[in-house]
matplotlib code that plots the C-alpha trace (Angstrom):
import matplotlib.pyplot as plt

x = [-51.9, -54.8, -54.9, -51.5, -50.6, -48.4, -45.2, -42.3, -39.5, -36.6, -33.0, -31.0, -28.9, -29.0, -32.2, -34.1, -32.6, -33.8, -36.9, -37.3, -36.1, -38.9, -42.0, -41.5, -41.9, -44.7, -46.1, -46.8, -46.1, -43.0, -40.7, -37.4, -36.2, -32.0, -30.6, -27.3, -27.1, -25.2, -25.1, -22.1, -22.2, -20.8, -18.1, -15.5, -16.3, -18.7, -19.6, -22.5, -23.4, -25.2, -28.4, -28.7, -27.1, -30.6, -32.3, -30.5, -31.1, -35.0, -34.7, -32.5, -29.5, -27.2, -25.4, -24.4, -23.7, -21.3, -19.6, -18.4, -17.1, -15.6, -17.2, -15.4, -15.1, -13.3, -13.7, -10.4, -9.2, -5.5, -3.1, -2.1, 1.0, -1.3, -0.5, -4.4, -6.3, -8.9, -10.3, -14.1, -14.9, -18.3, -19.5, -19.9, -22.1, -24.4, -24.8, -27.6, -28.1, -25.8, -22.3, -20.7, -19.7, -17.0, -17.7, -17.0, -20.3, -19.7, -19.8, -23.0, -24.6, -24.2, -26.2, -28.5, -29.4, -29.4, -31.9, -34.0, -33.7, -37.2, -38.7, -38.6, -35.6, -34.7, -31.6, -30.7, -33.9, -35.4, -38.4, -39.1, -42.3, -44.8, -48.4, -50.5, -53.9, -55.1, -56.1, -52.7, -49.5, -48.7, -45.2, -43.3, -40.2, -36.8, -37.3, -40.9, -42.6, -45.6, -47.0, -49.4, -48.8, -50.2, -47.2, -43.9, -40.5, -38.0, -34.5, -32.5, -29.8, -28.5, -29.3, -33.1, -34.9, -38.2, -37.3, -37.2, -40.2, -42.5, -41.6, -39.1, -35.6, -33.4, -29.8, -27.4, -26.3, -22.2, -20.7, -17.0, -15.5, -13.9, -13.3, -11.4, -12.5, -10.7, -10.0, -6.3, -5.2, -4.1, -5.0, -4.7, -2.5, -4.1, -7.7, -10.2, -11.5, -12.2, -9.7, -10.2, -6.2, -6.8, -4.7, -5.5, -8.5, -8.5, -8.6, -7.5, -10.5, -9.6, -12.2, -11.4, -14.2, -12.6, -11.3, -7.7, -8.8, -8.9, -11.6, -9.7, -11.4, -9.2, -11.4, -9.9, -12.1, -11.8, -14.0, -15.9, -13.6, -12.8, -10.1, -9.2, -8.4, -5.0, -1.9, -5.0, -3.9, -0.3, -1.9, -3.7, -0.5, 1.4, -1.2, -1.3, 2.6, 2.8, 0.4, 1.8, 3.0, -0.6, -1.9, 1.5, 1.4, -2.6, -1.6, 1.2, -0.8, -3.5, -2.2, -4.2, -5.6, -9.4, -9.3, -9.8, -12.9, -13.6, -16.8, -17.8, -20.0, -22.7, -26.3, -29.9, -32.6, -36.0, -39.3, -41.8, -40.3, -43.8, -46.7, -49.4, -48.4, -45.0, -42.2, -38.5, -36.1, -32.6, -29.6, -33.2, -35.1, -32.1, -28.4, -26.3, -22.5, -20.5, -18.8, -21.1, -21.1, -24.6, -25.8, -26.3, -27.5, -30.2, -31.6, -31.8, -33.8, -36.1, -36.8, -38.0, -40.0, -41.7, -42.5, -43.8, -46.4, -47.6, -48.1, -50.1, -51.6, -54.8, -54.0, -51.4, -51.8, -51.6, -48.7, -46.4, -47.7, -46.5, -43.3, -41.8, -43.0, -40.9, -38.0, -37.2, -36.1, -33.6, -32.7, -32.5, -30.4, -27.9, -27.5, -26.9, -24.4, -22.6, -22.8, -21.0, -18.0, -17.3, -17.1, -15.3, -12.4, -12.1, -10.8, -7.0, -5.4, -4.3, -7.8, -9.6, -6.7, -7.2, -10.8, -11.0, -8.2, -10.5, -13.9, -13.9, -15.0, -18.2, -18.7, -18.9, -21.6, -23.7, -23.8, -24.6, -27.0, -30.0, -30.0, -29.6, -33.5, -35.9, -36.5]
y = [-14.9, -14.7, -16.5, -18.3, -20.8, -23.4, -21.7, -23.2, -21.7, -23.3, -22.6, -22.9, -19.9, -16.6, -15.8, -19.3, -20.0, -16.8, -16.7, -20.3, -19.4, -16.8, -18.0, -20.9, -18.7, -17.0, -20.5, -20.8, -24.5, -23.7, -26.8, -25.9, -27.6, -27.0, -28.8, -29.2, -32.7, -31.5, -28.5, -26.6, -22.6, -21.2, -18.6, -17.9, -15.5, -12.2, -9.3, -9.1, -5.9, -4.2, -3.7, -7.6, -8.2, -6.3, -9.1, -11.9, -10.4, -10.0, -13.7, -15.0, -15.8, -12.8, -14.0, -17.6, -15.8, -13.2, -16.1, -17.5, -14.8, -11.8, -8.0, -5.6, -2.0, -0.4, 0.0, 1.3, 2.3, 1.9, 2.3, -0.7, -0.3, -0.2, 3.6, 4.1, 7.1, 7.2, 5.4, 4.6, 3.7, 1.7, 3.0, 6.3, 5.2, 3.0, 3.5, 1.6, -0.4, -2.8, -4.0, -5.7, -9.2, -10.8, -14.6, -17.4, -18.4, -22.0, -20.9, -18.1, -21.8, -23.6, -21.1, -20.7, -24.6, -25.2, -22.4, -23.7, -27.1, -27.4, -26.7, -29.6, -29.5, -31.5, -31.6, -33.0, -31.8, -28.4, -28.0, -29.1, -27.1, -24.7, -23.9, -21.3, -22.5, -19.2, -20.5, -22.5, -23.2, -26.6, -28.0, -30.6, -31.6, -32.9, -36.0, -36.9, -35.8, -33.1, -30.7, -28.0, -24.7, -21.4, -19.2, -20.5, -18.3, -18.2, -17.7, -19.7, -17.5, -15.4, -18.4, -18.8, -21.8, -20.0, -16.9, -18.8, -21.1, -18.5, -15.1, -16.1, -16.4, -14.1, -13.8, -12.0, -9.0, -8.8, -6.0, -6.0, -7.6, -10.6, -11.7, -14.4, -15.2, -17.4, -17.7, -18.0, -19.2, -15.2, -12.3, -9.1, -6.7, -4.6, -4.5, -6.9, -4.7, -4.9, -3.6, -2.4, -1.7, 0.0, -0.3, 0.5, -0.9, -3.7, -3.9, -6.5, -6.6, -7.9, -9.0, -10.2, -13.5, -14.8, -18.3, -17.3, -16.6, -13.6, -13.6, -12.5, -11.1, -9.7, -7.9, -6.9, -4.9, -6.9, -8.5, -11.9, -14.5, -18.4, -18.8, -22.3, -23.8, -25.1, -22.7, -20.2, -19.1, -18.5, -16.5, -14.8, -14.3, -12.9, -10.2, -8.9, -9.0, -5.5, -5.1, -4.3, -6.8, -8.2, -8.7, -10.5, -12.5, -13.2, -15.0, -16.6, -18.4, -19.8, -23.4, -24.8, -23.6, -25.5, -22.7, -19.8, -19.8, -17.4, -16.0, -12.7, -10.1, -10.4, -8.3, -9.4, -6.2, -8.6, -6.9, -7.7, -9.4, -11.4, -13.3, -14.1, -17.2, -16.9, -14.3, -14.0, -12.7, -12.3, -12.4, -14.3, -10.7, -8.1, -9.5, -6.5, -6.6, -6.4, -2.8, -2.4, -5.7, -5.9, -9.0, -10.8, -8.3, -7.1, -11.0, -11.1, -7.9, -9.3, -12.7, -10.7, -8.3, -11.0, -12.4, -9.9, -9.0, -12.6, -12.8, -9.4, -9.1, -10.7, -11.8, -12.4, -10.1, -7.5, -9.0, -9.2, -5.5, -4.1, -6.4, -4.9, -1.0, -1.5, -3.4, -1.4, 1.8, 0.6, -2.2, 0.6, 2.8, 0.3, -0.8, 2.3, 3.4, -0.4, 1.1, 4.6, 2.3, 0.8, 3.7, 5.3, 2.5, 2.9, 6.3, 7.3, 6.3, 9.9, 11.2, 8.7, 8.3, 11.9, 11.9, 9.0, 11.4, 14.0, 12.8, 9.7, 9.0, 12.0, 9.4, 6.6, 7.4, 8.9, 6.1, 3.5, 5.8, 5.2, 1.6, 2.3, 2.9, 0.0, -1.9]
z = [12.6, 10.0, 7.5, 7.3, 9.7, 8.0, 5.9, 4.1, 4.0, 1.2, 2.2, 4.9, 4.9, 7.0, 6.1, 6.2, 9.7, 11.3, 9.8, 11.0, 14.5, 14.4, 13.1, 15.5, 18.2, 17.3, 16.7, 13.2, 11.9, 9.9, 7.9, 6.3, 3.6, 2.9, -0.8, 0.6, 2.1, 5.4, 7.8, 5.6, 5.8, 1.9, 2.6, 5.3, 7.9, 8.3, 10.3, 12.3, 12.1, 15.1, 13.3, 12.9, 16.3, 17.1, 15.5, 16.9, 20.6, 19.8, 19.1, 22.1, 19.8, 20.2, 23.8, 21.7, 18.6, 20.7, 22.4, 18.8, 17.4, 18.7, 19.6, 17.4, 17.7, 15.6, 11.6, 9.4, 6.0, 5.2, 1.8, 1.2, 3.3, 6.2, 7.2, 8.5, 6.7, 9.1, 11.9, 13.1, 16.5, 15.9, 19.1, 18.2, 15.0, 16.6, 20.2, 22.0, 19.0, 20.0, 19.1, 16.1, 16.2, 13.8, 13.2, 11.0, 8.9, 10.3, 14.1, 13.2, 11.4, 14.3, 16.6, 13.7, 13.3, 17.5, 17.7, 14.9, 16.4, 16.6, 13.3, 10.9, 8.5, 5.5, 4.2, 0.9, -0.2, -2.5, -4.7, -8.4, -9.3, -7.3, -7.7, -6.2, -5.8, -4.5, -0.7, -0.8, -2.5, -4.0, -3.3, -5.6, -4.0, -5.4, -3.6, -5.0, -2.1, -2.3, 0.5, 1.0, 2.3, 3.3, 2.7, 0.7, 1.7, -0.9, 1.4, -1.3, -2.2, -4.9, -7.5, -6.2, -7.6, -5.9, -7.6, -10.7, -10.5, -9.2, -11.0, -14.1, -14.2, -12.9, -13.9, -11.2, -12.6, -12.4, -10.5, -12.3, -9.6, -7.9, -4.4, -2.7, 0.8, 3.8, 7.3, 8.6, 12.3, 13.1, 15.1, 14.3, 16.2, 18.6, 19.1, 17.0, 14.5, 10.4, 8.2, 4.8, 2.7, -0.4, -3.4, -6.9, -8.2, -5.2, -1.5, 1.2, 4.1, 7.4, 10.1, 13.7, 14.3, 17.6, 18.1, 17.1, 13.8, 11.2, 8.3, 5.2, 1.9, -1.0, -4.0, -7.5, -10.0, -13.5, -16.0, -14.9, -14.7, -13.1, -10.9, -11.2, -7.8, -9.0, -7.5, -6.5, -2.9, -4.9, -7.4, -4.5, -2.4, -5.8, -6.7, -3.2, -2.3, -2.3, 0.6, 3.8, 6.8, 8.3, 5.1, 4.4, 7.6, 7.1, 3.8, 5.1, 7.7, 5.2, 3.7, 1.2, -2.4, -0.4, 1.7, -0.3, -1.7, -5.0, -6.6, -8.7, -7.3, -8.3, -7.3, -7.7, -8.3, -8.2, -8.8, -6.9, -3.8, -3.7, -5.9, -4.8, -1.6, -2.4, -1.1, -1.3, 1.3, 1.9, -1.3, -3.1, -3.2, -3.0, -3.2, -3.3, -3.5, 0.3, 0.0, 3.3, 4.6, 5.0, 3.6, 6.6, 9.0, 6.0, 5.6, 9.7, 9.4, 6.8, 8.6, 11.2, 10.0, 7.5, 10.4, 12.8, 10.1, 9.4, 13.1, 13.3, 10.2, 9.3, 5.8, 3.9, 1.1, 3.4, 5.6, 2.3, 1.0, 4.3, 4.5, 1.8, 2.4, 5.4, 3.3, 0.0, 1.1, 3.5, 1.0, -1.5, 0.7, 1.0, -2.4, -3.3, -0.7, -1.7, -5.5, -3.9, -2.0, -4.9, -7.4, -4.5, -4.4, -8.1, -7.9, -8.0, -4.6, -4.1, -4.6, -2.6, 0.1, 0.3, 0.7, 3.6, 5.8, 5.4, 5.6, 6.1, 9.4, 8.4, 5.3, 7.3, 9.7, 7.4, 5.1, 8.0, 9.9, 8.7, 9.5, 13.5, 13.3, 13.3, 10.5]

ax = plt.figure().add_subplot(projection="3d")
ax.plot(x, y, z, "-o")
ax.set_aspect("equal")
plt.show()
């Protein structure tokens, strides 16, 4: 353990959670502080790829996690009449790895904060200034409240206050796109699977996340823009009508404008990922846009690996040195294979419907291949 024994770690998210979940069992003194004021996961559903499935088994999560969502085994790209131009079976890419689960990110939060359950958590709560004293990190929290620390984890998101107050602001870099996210009350025919329908310059993703329920997440490439909540799911229905019959029924079933949630892509390209006592992890080090649907799985990875190194490691400089030699090349790898998607759906239909019938499945399992091997 060395010399870091008690570690905060600032958000509740993905990353936070896990990393919570495993420094308390290898018995470091770890507190959690969350600024939302209730347990509410940002977001509609996700996948849970089988490279953080990995993670989640390691950590005694994976059977809850499995149980509220859904196993899903089969990955497609459609036109965006749904005529499939090829089809993955995600078996065949990741073998003993393990198995994909779709979920909503309010059933995966739920798992998250049970298994956590015993590491101190404030919610309502972030931090207003740190110092590092060299030996330790000083804490100022939001509420007035101060603390000491050996190790401070920055697992706050795209929009990082730790990122901020420890290395200098960092503004998210926009991708040139926008996505709309909700869950309907809908299954998908056949199989539970993910479902990308490509039109030009947009796509409509489908993921199966159990429960009777379909994660939906519609992506146009266009400058930055606000989509007022007002008549949004109308606007959203009206820009995809020419999408084929699930995508048709999929926004028929969703009832409110409050459903669908909107944002810009936006990635984060921090260097370094550490100073000194304090690290980032997760969207706060590396946010990358979702072409790969990685996000989760990658912040799972990191939480772990941050914290098998603390544990064997005997001091911290060395624990974060190592942490992120075994991060940034497979962080790397999959920001640029999210860069390559996205260039890729920008291309005429014809060229890029031609090149998914022919290669597509090849494409597919060389881009996620690398990430079968241990993080």
């Amino acid at each position: 353990m060395g010399d870091v024994e008690r570690v905060l770690i600032v958000g509740g998210g993905i990353a936070g959670l896990t990393l919570a979940v495993a420094l308390h069992q290898r018995g470091f003194a770890a507190e959690l502080v969350e600024r939302d004021s209730a347990w509410q996961a940002e977001g509609a559903g996700l996948s849970v790829q089988p490279n953080g499935l990995r993670v989640l088994r390691r950590l005694g999560l994976d059977g809850a996690v499995t149980e509220a969502g859904c196993v899903v085994e089969r990955w497609l790209f459609a036109d965006e009449a749904g005529v499939t131009l090829c089809e993955i079976d995600l078996r065949d890419v990741w073998g003993a790895v393990g198995r994909c689960v779709g979920i909503a990110r309010a059933r995966l939060q739920e798992v998250s904060v049970a298994g956590a359950r015993p590491v101190p958590c404030r919610l309502g709560t972030s931090i207003a200034a740190v110092e590092d004293q060299g030996s330790q990190v000083a804490v100022r929290f939001t509420d007035g409240s101060t603390g000491d620390y050996d190790l401070v984890v920055g697992a706050d998101g795209i929009r990082s206050r730790v990122r901020d107050l420890a290395f200098g602001q960092v503004e998210p870099a926009f991708a040139g796109q926008i996505s709309w996210r909700t869950l309907a009350p809908i299954c998908l025919p056949g199989a539970p699977s993910i479902q990308f329908w490509l039109g030009d310059d947009c796509f409509f993703g489908l993921c199966s996340v159990g429960n009777d329920q379909t994660y939906g997440f519609a992506n146009v490439s266009q400058g930055r823009r606000r989509d007022p909540l007002a008549g949004r799911l109308e606007r959203l229905r009206e820009r995809f009508a020419g999408f084929g019959e699930t995508v048709q029924a999929f926004l028929a079933a969703v009832e409110t404008d409050e459903q669908v949630h909107c944002s810009s892509i936006e990635w984060v390209e921090q260097d370094p990922w550490y100073k000194g006592r304090v690290v980032l992890i997760g969207d706060a080090a590396h946010a990358s846009s979702p072409m790969m649907g990685q996000g989760g799985s990658l912040a799972m990875e990191d939480a772990w690996v941050l914290a098998e190194l603390l544990r064997s490691e005997p001091a911290v400089d060395r624990a974060l040195a190592a942490y992120v030699r075994r991060r940034a090349a497979r962080v790397a790898w999959v920001q640029q294979q999210s860069r390559a998607v996205a260039q890729s759906f920008r291309a005429s239909p014809q060229e890029r419907n031609g090149v998914l019938r022919a290669n597509g499945t090849v494409l597919f399992k060389d881009r996620y291949a690398p990430l079968a091997a241990e993080p």
